[in-house]
Steps between C-alpha positions, in 0.01 A plus 500: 500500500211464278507237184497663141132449369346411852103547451317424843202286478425501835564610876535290791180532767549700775590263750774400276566085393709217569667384190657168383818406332285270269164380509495278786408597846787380648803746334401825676665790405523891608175638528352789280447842627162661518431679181735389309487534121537158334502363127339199530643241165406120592200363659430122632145452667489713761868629501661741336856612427596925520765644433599822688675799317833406654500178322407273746224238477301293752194284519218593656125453515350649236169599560590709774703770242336826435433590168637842371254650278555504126554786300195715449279437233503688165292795468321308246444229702186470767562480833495168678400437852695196613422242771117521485386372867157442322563152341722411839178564701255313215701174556530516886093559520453207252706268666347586866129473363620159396571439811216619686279286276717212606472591813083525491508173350658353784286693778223382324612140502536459117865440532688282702838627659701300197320668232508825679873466485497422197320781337718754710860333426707680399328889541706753665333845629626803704361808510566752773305856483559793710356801360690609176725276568436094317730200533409248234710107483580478154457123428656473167835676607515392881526816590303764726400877327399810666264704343401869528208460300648647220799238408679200644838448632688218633492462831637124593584216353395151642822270472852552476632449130475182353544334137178444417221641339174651738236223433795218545568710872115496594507162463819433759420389824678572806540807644525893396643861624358783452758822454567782681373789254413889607167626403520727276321791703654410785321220702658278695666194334344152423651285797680206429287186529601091425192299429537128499319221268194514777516908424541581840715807547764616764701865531 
């Protein structure tokens, strides 16, 4: 039975989620179904509470929720292209040429190994390219984005949901998951991989 006045604001990803009676990793609840519409009313850092159109509501990790698109716009209104890989792409080349000069420096013996750490502290880059197809780490949300060359869309998120804000996470130590997340033309899935403080990884 649907709730009077229930107005999705999202859908659950396809490979559905695991929800939480509150916001605290330890009070699991029943997980969502893929695809499920969602109205999404509360957020805390990185969770976020829905509320499904049979009443129900469950915490779960926010960033992961698919948008549903807005209304159309007016006919007076422009149109807007939305989630412009272009500035994505800007910052990711800026932040590796910083780190290629860091790393010249270094070959060239103008930095030691301590101020070569120190200049790169703290910089995060991914990008994976296979023809069309662009992954890009999204530093300022934690999150991986596929690209198509025309817009982005979320692909994975970094960490599982925590009350904090992004630059207060990138500065946690310790270790991180990545999430299970289906490209969205079809690739195979990100794997999931623990790093520890030393970053090595293991599957």
């Amino acid at each position: 039975m649907t709730t009077p006045g229930f107005r999705p604001t999202h859908v659950v990803p396809q490979g559905g989620l695991p929800a939480w009676e509150s916001p605290d990793p330890s009070r699991r609840t029943v997980p969502l179904d893929a695809l499920l519409p969602v109205q999404l009313v509360d957020r805390r850092g990185d969770w976020g509470r829905v509320v499904c159109a049979n009443g129900w509501s469950a915490w779960v990790d926010g960033r992961l929720l698919v948008p549903v698109p807005q209304a159309p716009p007016a006919a007076t209104s422009p149109i807007a292209r939305t989630a412009d890989p272009r500035p994505l792409l800007a910052r990711v080349e800026e932040a590796l040429a910083r780190y290629r000069s860091a790393a010249e420096e270094l070959a060239a013996g103008q930095l030691d190994g301590e101020s070569f750490r120190g200049r790169t502290q703290g910089q995060r880059i991914g990008v994976v390219v296979d023809g069309e197809s662009l992954w890009l780490y999204d530093g300022d949300h934690e999150r991986w984005v596929y690209c198509d060359g025309t817009r982005l869309s979320m692909f994975a998120a970094e960490r599982d949901p925590a009350l904090v804000q992004p630059e207060q996470a990138r500065k946690e130590p310790g270790r991180s998951r990545g999430v299970r997340e289906a490209a969205p033309d079809g690739h195979e899935p990100t794997r999931l991989v623990t790093y520890d403080e030393d970053g090595r990884g293991d599957v």
